[in-house]
N, C-alpha and C positions, 0 to 999 in steps of 0.2 A: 439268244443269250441277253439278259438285262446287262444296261450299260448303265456308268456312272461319270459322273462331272465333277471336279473339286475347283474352286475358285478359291484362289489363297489369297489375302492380303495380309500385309507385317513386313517382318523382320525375317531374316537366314531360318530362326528356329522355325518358325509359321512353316517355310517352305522343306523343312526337313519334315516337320507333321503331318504336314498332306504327299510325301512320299510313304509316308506308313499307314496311312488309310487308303493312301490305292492301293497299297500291299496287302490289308487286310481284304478291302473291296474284293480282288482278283482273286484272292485265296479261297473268297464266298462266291465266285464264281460270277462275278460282272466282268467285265470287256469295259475301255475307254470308250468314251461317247465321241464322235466330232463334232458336239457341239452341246451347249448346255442347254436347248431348245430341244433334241432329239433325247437327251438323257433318261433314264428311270428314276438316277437315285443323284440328286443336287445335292454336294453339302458346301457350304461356305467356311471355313477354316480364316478363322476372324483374327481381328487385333484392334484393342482398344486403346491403343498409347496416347492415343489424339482425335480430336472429336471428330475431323475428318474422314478418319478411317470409317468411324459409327455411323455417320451420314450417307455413307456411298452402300457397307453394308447394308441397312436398312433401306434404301431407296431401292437396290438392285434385289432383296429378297422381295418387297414390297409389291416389285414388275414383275413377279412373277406369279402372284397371284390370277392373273390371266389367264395362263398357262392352264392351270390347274380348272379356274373354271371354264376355259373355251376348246374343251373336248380332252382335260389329259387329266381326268381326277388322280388317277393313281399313282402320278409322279410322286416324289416323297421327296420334300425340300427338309434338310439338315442345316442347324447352324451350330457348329462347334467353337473349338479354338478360346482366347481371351474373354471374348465377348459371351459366350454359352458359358465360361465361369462366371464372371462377375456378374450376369443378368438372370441366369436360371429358367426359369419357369415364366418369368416376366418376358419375355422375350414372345412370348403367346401373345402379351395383351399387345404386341406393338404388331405384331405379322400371326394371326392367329393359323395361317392357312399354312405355318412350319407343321411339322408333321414329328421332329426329333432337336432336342437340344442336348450337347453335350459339351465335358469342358476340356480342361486341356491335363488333366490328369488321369482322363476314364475314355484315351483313344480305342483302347484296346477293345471298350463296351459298341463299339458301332456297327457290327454287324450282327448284333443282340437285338441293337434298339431300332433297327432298321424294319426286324423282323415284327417286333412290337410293332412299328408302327403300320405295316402291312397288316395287323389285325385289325385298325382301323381308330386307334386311340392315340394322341399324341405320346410319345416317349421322351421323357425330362430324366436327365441322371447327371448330376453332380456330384463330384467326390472332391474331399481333399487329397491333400499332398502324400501320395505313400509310398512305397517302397521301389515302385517301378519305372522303367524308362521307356517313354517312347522308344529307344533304341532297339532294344530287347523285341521288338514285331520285326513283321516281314514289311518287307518295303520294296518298291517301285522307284527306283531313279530316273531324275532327269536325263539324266547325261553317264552313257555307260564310264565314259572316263572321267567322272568328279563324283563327289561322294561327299553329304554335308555326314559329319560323325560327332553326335552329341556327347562333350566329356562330363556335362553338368545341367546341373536345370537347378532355376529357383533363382532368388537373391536376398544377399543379408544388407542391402545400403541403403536402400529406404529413404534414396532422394525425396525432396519434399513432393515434385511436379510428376511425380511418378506411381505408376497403377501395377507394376510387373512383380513385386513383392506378394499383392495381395492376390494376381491370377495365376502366377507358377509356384509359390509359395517360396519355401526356405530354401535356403545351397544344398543341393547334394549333390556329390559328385562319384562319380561311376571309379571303379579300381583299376589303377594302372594296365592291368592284368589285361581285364575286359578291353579295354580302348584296344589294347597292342594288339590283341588279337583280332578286333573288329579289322582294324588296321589292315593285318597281315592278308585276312580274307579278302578284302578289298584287293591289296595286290595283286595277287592270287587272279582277280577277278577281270583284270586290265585298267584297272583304275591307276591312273597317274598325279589325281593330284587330291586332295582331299581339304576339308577345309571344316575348322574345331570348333565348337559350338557351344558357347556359352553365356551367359548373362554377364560376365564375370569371369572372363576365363584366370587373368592372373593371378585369383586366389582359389585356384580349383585346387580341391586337397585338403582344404585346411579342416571343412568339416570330417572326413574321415583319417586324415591320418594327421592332424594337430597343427598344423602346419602347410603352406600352400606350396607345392610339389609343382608346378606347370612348366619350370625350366626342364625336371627332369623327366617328368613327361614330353615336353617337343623335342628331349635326346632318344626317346626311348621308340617313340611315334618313329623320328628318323632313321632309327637302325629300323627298322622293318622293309627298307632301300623302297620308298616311297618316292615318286618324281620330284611333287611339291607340295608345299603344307602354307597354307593359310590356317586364321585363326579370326573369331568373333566373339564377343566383343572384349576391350581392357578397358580397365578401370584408372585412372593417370595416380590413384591414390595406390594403386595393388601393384603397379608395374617396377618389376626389381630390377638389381643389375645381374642378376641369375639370367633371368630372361634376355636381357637386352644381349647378355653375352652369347648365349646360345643362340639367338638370331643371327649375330655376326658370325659363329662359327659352324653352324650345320649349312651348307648348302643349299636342303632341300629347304629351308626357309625362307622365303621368300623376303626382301626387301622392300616391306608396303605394311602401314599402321595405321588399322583405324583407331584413333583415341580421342575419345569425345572431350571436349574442354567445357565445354555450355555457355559456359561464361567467362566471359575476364574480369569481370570486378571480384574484387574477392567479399567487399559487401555482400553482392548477390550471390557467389557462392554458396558463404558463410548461409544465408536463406533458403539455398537449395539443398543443404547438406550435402556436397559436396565433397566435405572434407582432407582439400589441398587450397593452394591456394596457386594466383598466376606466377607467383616467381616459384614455388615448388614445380608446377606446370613448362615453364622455361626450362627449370633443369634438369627435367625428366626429355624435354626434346634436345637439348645439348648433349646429353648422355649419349643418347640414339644416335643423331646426327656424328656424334665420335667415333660411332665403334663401327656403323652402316653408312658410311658416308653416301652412299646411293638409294639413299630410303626416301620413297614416296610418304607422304604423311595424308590422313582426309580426315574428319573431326566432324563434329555435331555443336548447333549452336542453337539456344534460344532466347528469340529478343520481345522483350513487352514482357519478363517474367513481373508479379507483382512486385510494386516497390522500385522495379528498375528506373534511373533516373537518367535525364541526358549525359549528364555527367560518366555513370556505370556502361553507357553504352558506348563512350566511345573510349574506354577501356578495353573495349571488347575487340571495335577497330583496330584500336594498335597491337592488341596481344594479336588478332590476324593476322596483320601486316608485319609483325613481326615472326611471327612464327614462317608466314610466306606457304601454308596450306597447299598441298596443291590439288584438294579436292576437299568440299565441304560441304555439308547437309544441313540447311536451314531451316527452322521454323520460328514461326509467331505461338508462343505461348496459350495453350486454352485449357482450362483447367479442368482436372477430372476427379472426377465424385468420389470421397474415401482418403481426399489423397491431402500430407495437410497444407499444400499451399492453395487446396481449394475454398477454405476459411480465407484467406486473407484478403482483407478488402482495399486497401491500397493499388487498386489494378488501376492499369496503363490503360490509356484510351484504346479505342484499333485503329484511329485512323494516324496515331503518335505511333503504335505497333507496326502499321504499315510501313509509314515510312526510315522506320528503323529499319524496316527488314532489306526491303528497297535499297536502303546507302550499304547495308552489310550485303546483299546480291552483289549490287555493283562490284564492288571489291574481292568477292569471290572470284567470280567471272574471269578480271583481271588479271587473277593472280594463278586462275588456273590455264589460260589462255599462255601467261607467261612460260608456267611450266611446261606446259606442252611443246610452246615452240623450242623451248631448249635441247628436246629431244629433237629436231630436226635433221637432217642426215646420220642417225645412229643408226649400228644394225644391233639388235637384238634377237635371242632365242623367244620367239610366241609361243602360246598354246593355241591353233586355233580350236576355235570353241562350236564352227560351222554358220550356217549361211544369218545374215544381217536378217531381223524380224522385219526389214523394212525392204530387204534389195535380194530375192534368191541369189543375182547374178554378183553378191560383193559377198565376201569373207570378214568372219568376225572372230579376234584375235586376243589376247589377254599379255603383254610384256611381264616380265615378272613385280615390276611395281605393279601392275594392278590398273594398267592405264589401256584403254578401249582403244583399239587399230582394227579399221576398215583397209583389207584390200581388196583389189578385183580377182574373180573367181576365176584361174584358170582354164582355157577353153576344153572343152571334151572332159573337164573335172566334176565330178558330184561334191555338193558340198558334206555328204556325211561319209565319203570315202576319205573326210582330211578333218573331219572332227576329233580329237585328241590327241594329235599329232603337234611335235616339237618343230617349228620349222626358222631359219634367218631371217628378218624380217628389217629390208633398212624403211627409215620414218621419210616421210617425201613433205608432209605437210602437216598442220597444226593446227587444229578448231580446240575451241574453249572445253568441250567434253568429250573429245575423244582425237584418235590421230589418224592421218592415211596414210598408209603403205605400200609397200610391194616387194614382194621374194626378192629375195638377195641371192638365190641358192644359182 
């Protein structure tokens, strides 16, 4: 039986896409590879948000041209995802030895183009944005007990530093209906906790039904007596007091928001389009913090945007430090092609970027290290999620904030005889990214 390899990089959406190309893969009659060296059919399921990503992509398809010529002609190297929209056919002139490029709207074409290119011609198919969803395929989950469940694709905000507009195209958002029932299957299925996918989720709705619906959608997901419902990503501009209320009052919602801020200045905002400012930003986390008083917060930052000045950066510090994060993703700004802050010539040095970045780590670190130890002797309800990608013999755990607990493996226990399982969980100790534990039960 031919076997296949997906290598995903990105975001939540990235890894819900390459569960539906293994779906499709399996349904064309491949098996998993154990290894992307041993595989038939490599595809890489891309993300161009940051030059980073392009680099590692490119360098890792690149290695693999060896492959191909030192005794395996007939592998078939695919690149999908952001980057086989935005780049196309050009994507030949940089690894001509791909074999299939696709993009993130024509998943459904890859066991078409697969077949093309087993005739021995490359296979290029880019489409725009049309009527379908990813979701709508067969799919291949991670984890029989978590389920990513796409409620939307696309975006209408058209940040300046940002590519996700022009590679997933406009909002559309899938009908309550579809979700609840995706939903209900899922349950059905032993799934316990699921988690909402969107570019945008708190303005899911607005393109089909005039208006954005996603409070009464996380009521309607909840009656389907679902464990736990996470959500990705919010918008601090689209977050209502609909939602915040429904967080505080369904249970199965979980106490944990990712909402990216980018910035604290509101100069740079105002440049990033944005369209909030830090003291709307303030009152949209006071809100929360009123109605969730046990809400984990994590956020997104970028520092060295063009035009950012010492001044604007440590703006950004004290919106931190006062916000008090307790989990944050940083980056150094780089610009991408298409996009309009990549006109602007007022850019930050790197090695001024650097050490911006540097003094806002520091302060992350800090402040998540803080948080952490606060939870120090608590017991909580875990999910464990099964064995550490680093330790078979330690347990890896998820609280309902969203904070990573290490415990040890009880003896004579398999780790996937306790994968999606509810269990007590008291906190014994504190590191900066994650906790350690041990059963309470």
């Amino acid at each position: 039986m031919r076997s296949y390899f997906i290598r995903t990089f990105g975001c939540q959406m990235n890894k819900h896409d390459s569960e539906r190309m293994a779906g499709l893969l399996e349904g064309a009659g491949f098996a998993p590879a154990k290894s992307i060296e041993s595989a038939d059919v490599i595809v890489f399921n891309t993300c161009c948000v940051r030059e980073t990503a392009d680099e590692r992509l490119y360098g890792q398809v690149c290695s693999l041209k060896a492959l191909k010529t030192g005794g395996r002609p007939d592998v078939i190297i695919a690149v999908g995802g952001c980057v086989g929209q935005r780049d196309g056919a050009s994507v030949l002139k940089h690894a001509p030895h791909v074999d299939v490029v696709f993009g993130t709207h024509n998943i459904h074409e890859l066991p078409s183009l697969l077949e093309a290119a087993e005739r021995g011609r490359p296979a290029v198919s880019i489409v725009g944005a049309g009527e379908s969803f990813s979701s709508d395929l067969p799919y291949v989950r991670e984890h029989a007990w978590h389920a990513w469940v796409s409620i939307m694709v696309g975006c209408d905000n058209h940040c300046a530093y940002c590519v996700v507009p022009s590679v997933r195209g406009p909002e559309r958002s899938r009908t309550v209906e579809e979700i609840v029932a995706e939903v209900s299957h899922l349950v059905a299925d032993g799934v316990v906790e699921v988690t909402l996918l969107g570019q945008n989720v708190n303005s899911y709705g607005r393109d089909r039904y005039g208006e954005p619906r996603f409070a009464a959608l996380l009521e309607a997901v909840a009656a389907t007596g679902i464990r736990r419902i996470r959500f990705a990503t919010s918008h601090p501009k689209d977050l209502s007091d609909e939602t915040i209320a429904a967080m505080a009052a369904l249970p199965a919602l979980m106490p944990f928001l990712h909402l990216p801020v980018q910035h604290g200045s509101n100069r740079v905002l105002a440049a990033m389009n944005r369209r909030y400012t830090r003291e709307t930003y303030f009152q949209r986390i006071a809100a929360l913090r009123a109605a969730i008083p046990d809400i984990a917060l994590s956020t997104d930052i970028i520092v060295g945007f063009p035009g950012e000045t010492e001044e604007d950066f440590l703006e950004t510090l004290d919106l931190v430090g006062r916000v008090a994060f307790d989990h944050a993703f940083t980056f150094i700004y780089s610009p991408r092609e298409g996009t309009p802050a990549a006109s602007l010539t007022e850019t930050v040095p790197r090695e001024v970027a650097q050490d911006r970045f540097d003094r806002l780590a520091a302060l992350v670190h800090s402040l998540s290290l803080a948080s952490n130890e606060r939870e120090v002797g608590a017991v909580c309800e875990c999910l464990i999620e099964g064995a550490s990608r680093r330790d078979a013999a330690v347990l890896s755990a998820r609280t309902p904030q969203n904070r990573l607990v290490h415990l040890p493996l009880p003896d004579g226990t398999s780790p996937d005889s306790l994968a999606g399982t509810f269990r007590q969980v008291r906190i014994s100790a504190a590191h900066p990214w994650f906790l350690s534990g041990e059963f309470a039960e």
